[in-house]
ZAMARGU-4260 file (C-alpha; in steps of 0.2 Angstrom, whole numbers, plus 5000, padded with zeros to 4 digits):
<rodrens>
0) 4854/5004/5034 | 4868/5001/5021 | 4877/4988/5018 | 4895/4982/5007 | 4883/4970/4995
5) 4894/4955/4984 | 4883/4955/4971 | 4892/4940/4963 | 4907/4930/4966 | 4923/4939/4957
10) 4936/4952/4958 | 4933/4968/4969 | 4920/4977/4958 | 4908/4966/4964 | 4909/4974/4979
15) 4894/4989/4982 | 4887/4999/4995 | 4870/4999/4995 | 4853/5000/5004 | 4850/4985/5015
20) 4835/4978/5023 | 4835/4983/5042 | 4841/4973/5054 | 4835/4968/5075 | 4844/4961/5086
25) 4839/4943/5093 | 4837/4936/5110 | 4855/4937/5116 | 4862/4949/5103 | 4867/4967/5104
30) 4864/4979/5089 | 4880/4988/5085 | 4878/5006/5074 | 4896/5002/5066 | 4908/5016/5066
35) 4922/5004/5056 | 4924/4987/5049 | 4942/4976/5050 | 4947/4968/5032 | 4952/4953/5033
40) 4955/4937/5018 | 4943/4928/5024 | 4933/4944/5017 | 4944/4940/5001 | 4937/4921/4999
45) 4919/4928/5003 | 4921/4938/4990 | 4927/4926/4978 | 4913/4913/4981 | 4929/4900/4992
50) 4920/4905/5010 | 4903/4906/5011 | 4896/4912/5030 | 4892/4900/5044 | 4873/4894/5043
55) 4863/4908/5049 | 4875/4924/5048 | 4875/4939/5038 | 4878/4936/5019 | 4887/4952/5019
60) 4907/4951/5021 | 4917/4957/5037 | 4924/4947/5053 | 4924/4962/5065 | 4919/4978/5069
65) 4919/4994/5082 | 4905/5005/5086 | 4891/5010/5098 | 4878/4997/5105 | 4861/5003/5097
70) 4849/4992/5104 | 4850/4976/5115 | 4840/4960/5110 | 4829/4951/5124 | 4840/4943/5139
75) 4855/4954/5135 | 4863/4960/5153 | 4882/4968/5156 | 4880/4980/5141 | 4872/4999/5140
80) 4865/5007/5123 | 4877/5019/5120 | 4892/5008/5127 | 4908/5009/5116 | 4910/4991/5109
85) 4919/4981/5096 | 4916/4964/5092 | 4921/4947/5084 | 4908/4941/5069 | 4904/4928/5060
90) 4900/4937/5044 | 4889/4957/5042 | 4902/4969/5048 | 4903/4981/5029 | 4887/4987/5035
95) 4880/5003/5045 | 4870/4991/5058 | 4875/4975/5063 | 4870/4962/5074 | 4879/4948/5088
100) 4877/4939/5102 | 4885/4948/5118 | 4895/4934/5122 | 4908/4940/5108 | 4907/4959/5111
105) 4921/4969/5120 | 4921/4985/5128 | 4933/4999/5120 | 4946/5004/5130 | 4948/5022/5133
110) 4968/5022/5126 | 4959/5016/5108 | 4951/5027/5097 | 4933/5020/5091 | 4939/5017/5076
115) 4955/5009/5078 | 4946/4995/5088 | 4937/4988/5074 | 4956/4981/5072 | 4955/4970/5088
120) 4944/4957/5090 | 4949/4947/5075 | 4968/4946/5078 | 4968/4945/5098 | 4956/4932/5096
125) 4967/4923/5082 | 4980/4923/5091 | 4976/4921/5109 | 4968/4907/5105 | 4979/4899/5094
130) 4996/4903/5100 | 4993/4903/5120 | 4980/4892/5121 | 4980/4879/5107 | 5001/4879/5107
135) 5004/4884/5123 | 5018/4897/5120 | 5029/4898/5137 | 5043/4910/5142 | 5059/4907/5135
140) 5053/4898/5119 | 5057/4902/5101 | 5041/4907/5091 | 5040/4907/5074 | 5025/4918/5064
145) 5024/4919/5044 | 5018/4935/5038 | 5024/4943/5053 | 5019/4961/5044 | 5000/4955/5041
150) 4986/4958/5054 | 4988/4943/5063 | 5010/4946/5062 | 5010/4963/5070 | 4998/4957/5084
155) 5007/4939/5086 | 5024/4948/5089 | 5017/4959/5101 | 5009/4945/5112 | 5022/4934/5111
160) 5036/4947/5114 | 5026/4953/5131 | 5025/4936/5137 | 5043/4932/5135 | 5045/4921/5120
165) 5061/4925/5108 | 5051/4931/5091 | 5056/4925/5074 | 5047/4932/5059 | 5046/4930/5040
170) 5041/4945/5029 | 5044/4950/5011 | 5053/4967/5012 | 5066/4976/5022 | 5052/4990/5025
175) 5038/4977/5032 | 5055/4969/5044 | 5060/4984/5050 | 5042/4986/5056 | 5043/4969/5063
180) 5059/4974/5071 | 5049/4990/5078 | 5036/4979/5085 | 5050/4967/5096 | 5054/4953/5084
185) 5070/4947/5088 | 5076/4936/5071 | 5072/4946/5055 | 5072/4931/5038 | 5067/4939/5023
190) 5057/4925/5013 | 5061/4931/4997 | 5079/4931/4998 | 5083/4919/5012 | 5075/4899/5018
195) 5068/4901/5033 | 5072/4886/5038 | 5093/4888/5036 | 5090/4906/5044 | 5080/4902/5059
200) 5093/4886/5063 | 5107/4897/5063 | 5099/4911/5072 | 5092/4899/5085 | 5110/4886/5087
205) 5099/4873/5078 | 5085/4873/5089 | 5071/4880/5077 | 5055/4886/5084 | 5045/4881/5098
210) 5029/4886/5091 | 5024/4890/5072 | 5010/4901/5067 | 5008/4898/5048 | 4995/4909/5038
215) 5004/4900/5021 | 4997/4880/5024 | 5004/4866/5010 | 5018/4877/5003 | 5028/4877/5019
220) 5018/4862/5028 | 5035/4852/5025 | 5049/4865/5028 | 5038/4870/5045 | 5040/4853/5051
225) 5058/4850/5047 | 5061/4869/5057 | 5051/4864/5072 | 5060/4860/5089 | 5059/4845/5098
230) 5041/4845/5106 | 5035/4859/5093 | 5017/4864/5088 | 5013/4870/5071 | 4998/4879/5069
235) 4991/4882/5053 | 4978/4895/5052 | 4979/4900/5034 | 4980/4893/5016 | 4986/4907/5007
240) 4999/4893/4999 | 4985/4880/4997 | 4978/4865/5004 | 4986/4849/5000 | 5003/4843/5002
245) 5013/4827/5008 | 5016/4829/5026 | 5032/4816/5033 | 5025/4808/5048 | 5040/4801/5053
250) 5048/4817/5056 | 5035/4824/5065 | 5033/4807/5076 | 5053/4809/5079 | 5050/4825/5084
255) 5035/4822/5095 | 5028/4836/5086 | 5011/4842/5087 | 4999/4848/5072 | 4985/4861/5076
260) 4973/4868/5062 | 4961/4879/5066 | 4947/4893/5060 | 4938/4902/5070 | 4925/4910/5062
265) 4913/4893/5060 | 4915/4890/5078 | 4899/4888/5088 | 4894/4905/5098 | 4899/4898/5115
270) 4918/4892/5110 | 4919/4909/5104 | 4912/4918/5119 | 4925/4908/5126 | 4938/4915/5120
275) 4933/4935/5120 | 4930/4930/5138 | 4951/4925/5139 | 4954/4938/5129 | 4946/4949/5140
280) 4954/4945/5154 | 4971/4944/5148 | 4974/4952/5133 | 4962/4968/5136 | 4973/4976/5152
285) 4988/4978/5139 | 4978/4983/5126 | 4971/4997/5140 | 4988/5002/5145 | 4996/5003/5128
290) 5006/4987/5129 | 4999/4981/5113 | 4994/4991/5101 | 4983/4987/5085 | 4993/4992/5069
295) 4985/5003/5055 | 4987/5001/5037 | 4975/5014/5031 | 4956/5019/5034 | 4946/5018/5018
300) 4926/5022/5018 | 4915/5006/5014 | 4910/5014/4997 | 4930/5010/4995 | 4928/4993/4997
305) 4937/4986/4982 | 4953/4995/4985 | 4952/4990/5001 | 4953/4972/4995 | 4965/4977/4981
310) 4978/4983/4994 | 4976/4967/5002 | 4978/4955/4987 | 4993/4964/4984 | 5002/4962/4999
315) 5012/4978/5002 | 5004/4984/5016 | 5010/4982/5037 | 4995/4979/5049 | 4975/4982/5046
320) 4965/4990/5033 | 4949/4996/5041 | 4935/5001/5033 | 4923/5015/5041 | 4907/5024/5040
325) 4913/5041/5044
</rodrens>
């Protein structure tokens, strides 16, 4: 098999496709002939020696994946060799082959092209989790996601949109709002030119947002607090604005706010079985019917690795980058 090898810690040429040892899949686990691979910056931080993989996983970078079930490991039942799949990973999906337990494998709808799935599992998961489970996002609430053009943005807005939360997004260029807009989000703040904070209180009659999803961590940690409603939850899922900063207590107390940070890539197999199961069940009928949608950047083979992560350091793209083995 082949594999996207980091063959030390530094900027994208360190990435190479290579020959790999081949893999089999464990008790429990499903052997998966990749077709494509999600990009995501957790790859990013792998990459640069910041995230190394979960005891036991793949060393090789990449969070999700579609493809075809090759080979199923002993006590494996519910799944066919042959069976259309994609799946959420702790760590190995650059790679032709790639092993995980069936707990976190989904099936592919027959609306989603093979491909296209490998930009699933790790946003629906993300956000599922996070935003309806973890902050408990209701109808007629006021939700608030940073990066709304990223991965995680385009599939938040869609979620939150279809469950009848008012959307608020942040993005860095009229081009990645409009596509926000296109997506259902109801208030439109460009970050470069506008405070979010001002913006989303005037847009909302200075009732601010319900529930945050923040991918941007200490740089905002203060400003999300002082925008969040009465009874909010900030999430932070992300530290793309670093890690430490000074967070007022007594605001969020007045506030009777709630702090959630998460990740979900460390989680133990059976929280994350958990959750593909509740994603399953609720977020997978949309995803069927064409509801929700995953959003594409480009498609880039794995030997295009390191423009795929270049494109990403950069910013300018809307949705996923995938990376495939056609």
């Amino acid at each position: 098999m082949h594999a996207v090898v980091i063959t030390k810690p530094g900027n994208p040429e360190v990435l190479q496709w290579t020959e790999v040892p081949d893999i089999e899949p464990g008790p429990g686990e499903v052997l998966i002939d990749v077709a494509a691979a999600g990009v995501n910056r957790a790859d990013l931080m792998q990459r640069q020696g910041f995230y190394d993989p979960p005891p036991g996983a793949s060393p090789y970078p990449g969070l999700e994946v579609s493809g075809t079930i090759a080979a199923l490991g002993a006590g494996v039942s519910g799944w066919t060799v042959g069976d259309r799949v994609c799946a959420l990973l702790s760590g190995g999906g650059y790679a032709s082959r790639t092993a995980v337990p069936a707990g976190q494998v989904l099936p592919v709808p027959s609306s989603v092209s093979l491909v296209e799935a490998a930009a699933l599992p790790e946003v629906t998961c993300t956000v599922y989790s996070n935003v309806f489970q973890a902050a408990r996002l209701t109808a007629g609430e006021t939700f608030l996601v940073h990066g709304g053009s990223s991965g995680i943005g385009t599939m938040a807005i869609q979620l939150a949109k279809h469950f009848g939360a008012t959307v608020a997004v942040t993005a860095g260029s009229k081009g990645k709002l409009q596509a926000c807009r296109e997506l259902g989000a109801d208030i439109l703040i460009n970050y470069r030119d506008e405070d979010f904070v001002a913006a989303l209180r005037e847009a909302t009659g200075g009732h601010g947002a319900d529930v945050i999803l923040d991918i941007v961590g200490a740089k905002y940690l203060s400003r999300n607090v002082d925008v969040l409603a009465a009874d909010g939850r900030l999430v932070i899922i992300g530290m793309q604005g670093g890690a430490k900063a000074e967070l007022n207590l007594g605001m969020l107390m007045v506030k009777r706010g709630t702090l959630i940070t998460t990740t979900l890539r460390a989680r133990p197999p059976e929280q994350k079985a958990a959750i593909v199961t509740a994603v399953r069940s609720d977020v997978w009928p949309l995803v069927a019917s064409g509801q929700i949608r995953p959003v594409i950047n480009c498609v880039l083979p794995f030997s295009e690795a390191a423009t795929a992560h270049r494109i990403m350091t950069e910013s300018t793209h809307t949705g996923k980058i995938l990376l495939t083995a056609q």
